[in-house]
NUKOL-256665 format. One record per residue (C-alpha): residue in three letters; x, y, z. Coordinates in steps of 0.2 Angstrom, whole numbers, plus 5000, padded with zeros to 4 digits. Example, Ala and Ser with C-alpha at 12.3 -4.5 7.8 and 13.67 -1.06 7.14 Angstrom:
! NUKOL-256665
> Ala 5062 4978 5039
> Ser 5068 4995 5036
//
This chain:
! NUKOL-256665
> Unk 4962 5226 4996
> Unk 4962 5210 5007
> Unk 4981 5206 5010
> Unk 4986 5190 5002
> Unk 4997 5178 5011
> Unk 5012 5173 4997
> Unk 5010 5156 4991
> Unk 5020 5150 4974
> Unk 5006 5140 4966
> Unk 4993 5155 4968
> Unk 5004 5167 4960
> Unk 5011 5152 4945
> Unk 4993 5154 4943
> Unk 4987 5170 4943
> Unk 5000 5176 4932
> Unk 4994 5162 4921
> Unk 4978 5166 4920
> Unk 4982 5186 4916
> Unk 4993 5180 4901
> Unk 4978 5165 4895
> Unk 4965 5180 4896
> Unk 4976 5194 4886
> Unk 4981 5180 4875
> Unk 4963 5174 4869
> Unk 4955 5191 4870
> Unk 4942 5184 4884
> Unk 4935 5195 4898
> Unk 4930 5186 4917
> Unk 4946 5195 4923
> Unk 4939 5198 4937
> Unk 4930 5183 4944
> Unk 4947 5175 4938
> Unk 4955 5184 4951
> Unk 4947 5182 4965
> Unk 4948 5161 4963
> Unk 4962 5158 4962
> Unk 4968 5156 4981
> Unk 4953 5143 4983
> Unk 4957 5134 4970
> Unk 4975 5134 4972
> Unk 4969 5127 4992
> Unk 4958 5114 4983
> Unk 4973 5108 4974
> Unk 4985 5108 4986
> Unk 4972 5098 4999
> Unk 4970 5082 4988
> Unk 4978 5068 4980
> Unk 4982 5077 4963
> Unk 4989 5060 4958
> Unk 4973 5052 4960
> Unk 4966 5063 4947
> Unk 4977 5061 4935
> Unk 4976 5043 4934
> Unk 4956 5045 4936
> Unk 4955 5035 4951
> Unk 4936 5030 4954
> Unk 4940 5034 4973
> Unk 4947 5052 4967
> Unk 4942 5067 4976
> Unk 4928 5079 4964
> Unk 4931 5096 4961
> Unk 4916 5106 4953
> Unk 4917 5124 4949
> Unk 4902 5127 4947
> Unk 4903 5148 4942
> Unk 4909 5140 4925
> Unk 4915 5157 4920
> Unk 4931 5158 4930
> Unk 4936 5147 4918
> Unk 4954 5156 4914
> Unk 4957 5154 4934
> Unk 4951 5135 4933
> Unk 4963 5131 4918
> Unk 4979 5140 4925
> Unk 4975 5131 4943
> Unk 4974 5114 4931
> Unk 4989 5119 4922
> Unk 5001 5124 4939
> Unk 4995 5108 4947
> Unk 5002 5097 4931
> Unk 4986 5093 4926
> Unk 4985 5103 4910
> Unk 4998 5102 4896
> Unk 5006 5120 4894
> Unk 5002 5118 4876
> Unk 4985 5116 4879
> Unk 4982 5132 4892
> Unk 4990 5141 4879
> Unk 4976 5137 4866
> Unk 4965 5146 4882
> Unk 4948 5154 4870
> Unk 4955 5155 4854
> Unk 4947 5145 4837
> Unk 4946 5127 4840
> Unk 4950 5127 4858
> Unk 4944 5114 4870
> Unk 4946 5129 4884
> Unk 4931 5140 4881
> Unk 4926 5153 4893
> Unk 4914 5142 4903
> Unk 4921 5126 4913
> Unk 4919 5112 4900
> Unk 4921 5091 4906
> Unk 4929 5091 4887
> Unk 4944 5096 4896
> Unk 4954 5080 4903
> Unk 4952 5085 4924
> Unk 4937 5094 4924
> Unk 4923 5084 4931
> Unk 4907 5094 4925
> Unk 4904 5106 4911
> Unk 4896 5122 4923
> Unk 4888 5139 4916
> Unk 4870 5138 4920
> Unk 4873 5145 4938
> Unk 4865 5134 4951
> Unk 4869 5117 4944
> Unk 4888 5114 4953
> Unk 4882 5112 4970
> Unk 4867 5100 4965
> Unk 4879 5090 4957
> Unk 4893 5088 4970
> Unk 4879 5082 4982
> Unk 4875 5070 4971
> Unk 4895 5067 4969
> Unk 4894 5066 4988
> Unk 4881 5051 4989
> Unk 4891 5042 4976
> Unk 4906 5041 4983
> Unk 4899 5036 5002
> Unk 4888 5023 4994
> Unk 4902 5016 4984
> Unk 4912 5015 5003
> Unk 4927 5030 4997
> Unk 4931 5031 5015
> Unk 4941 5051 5015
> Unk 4937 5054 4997
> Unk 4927 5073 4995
> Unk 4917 5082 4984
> Unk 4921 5099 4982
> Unk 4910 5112 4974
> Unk 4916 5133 4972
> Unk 4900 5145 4971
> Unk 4900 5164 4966
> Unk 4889 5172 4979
> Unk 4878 5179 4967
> Unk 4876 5161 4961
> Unk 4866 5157 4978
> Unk 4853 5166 4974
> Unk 4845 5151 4963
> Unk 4833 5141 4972
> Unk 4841 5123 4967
> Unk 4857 5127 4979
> Unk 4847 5127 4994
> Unk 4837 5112 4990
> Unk 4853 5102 4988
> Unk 4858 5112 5005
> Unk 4842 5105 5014
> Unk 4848 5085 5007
> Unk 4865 5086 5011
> Unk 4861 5094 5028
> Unk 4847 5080 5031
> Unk 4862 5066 5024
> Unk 4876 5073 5036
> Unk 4887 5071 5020
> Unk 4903 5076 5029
> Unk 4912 5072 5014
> Unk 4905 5090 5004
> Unk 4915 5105 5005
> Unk 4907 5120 5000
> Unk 4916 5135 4995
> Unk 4909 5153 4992
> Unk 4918 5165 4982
> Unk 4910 5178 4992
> Unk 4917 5194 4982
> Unk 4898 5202 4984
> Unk 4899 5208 4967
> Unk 4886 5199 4955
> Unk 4889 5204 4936
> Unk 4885 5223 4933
> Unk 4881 5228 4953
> Unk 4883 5222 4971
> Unk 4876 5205 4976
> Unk 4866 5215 4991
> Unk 4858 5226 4977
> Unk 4850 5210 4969
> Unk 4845 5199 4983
> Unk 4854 5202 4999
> Unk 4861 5186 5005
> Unk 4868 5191 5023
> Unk 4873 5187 5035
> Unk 4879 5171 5025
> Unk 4886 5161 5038
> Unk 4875 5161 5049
> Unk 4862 5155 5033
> Unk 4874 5140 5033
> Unk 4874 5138 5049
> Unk 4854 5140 5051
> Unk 4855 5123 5038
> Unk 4867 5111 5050
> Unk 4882 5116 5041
> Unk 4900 5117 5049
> Unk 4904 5135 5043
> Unk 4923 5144 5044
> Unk 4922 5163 5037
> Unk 4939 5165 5030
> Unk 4952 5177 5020
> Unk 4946 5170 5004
> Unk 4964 5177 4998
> Unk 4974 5167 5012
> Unk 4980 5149 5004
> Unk 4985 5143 5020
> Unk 4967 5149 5031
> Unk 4957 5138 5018
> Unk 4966 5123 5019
> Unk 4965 5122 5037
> Unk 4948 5125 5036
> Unk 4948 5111 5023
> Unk 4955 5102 5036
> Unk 4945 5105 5049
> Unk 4928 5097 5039
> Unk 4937 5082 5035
> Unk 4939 5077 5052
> Unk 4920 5083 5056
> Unk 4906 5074 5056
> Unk 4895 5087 5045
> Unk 4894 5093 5027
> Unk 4907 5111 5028
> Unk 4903 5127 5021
> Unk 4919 5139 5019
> Unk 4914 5158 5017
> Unk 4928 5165 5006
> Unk 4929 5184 5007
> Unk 4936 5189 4990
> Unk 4941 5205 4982
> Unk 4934 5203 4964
> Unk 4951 5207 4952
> Unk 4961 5202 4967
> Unk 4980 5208 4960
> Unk 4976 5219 4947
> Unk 4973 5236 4956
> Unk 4963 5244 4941
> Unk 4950 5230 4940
> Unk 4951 5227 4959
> Unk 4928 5229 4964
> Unk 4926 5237 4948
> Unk 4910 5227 4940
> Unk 4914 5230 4923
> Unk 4929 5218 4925
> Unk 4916 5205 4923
> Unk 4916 5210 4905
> Unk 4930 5216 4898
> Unk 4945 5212 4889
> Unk 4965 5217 4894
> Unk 4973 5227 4880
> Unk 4992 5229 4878
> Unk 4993 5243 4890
> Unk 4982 5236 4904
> Unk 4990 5218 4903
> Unk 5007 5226 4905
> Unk 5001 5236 4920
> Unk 4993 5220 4926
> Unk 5009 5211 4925
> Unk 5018 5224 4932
> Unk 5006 5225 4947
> Unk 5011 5205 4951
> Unk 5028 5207 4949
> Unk 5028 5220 4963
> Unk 5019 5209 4975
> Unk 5028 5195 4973
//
């Protein structure tokens, strides 16, 4: 288990995201868990204000592995950007929160699922906003690992390289678990920062799990020159010992007795 560095707005949010997932019945536990530190960094790097009165020259968030949805809602919700009412509704009948990311939700800036679209579309995000003069304003874009083995990431890789847009910030959930089996089984896509680096990036290789690490690596781009790529290395089910590298986690739903045990696993760490 990577050690976690405590931080209030991480675990608001992971406990959150436990109750939104028992409550609807949803799987994604796992990829849920092992978000929510980068997120929670996102959030407390940017103007939150800004995005709540959709200010054009608002910082973009895209979470492009659409199905850490839970962990994307319960991160909205701990930031004040999502009524409570609302996260309750998470994946239930009628629900705008389904288990993918969807721009239905007030916040979110692009519906994501079809892995391999986020990061396309945050270097698009990234020429907007520079062509429109938002002097500081960022487009962030959170990618599963596995997710990097479609072909249009690196296309959008080679422009932004070839553009110097400093103002992307890439993040990879790098918990080397991809669905059913290990990311390295599939296609094996290391040594991933030096990949990154091969491309003109400005790469940091962090505790994916260590609030304070990624903001200062969020940091650290913003005052560079070049597009940043921020290697997280994440525990898939981070918090909840049973589902902690266990694939199936990708699937499955908490019963009673696991979401108790969860619950009581968090308490303990907190």
């Amino acid at each position: 288990m990577i050690a976690t560095t405590a931080n209030a707005n991480a675990n608001g949010a992971r406990r959150r995201a436990i109750d939104m997932i028992f409550a609807g019945k949803a799987s994604h536990l796992g990829t849920s868990m092992s978000l929510i530190e980068m997120l929670t960094a996102v959030y407390e790097s940017i103007d939150v204000e800004r995005i709540k009165r959709q200010d054009n020259a608002r910082d973009r968030v895209i979470v492009s592995k659409g199905h850490g949805a839970a962990a994307t809602y319960a991160v909205l919700a701990q930031f004040g950007l999502l009524d409570e009412a609302t996260a309750a509704t998470y994946h239930t009948n009628g629900t705008k929160l389904a288990g993918h990311v969807s721009h239905a939700v007030e916040a979110v800036e692009h519906s994501t699922g079809a892995l391999g679209h986020g990061l396309p579309v945050a270097t698009g995000i990234a020429i907007g906003l520079r062509s429109k003069k938002y002097t500081g304003s960022r487009a962030f874009v959170l990618l599963g690992d596995g997710e990097l083995q479609e072909g249009s990431n690196w296309e959008a890789l080679m422009l932004a390289s070839h553009l110097k847009l400093s103002n992307l910030v890439v993040m990879i959930d790098n918990n080397r678990i991809s669905s059913i089996t290990t990311t390295s089984d599939v296609i094996n896509m290391l040594p991933l920062a030096e990949r990154f680096a091969g491309f003109g990036f400005e790469v940091y290789d962090v505790d994916g799990h260590d609030v304070a690490a990624i903001k200062a690596a969020i940091a650290s781009i913003a005052a560079g020159t070049r597009p940043g790529v921020i290697v997280c290395n994440t525990v898939k089910g981070h918090g909840v010992p049973f589902a902690e590298n266990q694939p199936i986690w990708h699937y499955r739903s908490l019963n009673k007795e696991l979401y108790e045990t969860a619950i009581a696993a968090l308490a303990e760490r907190e």
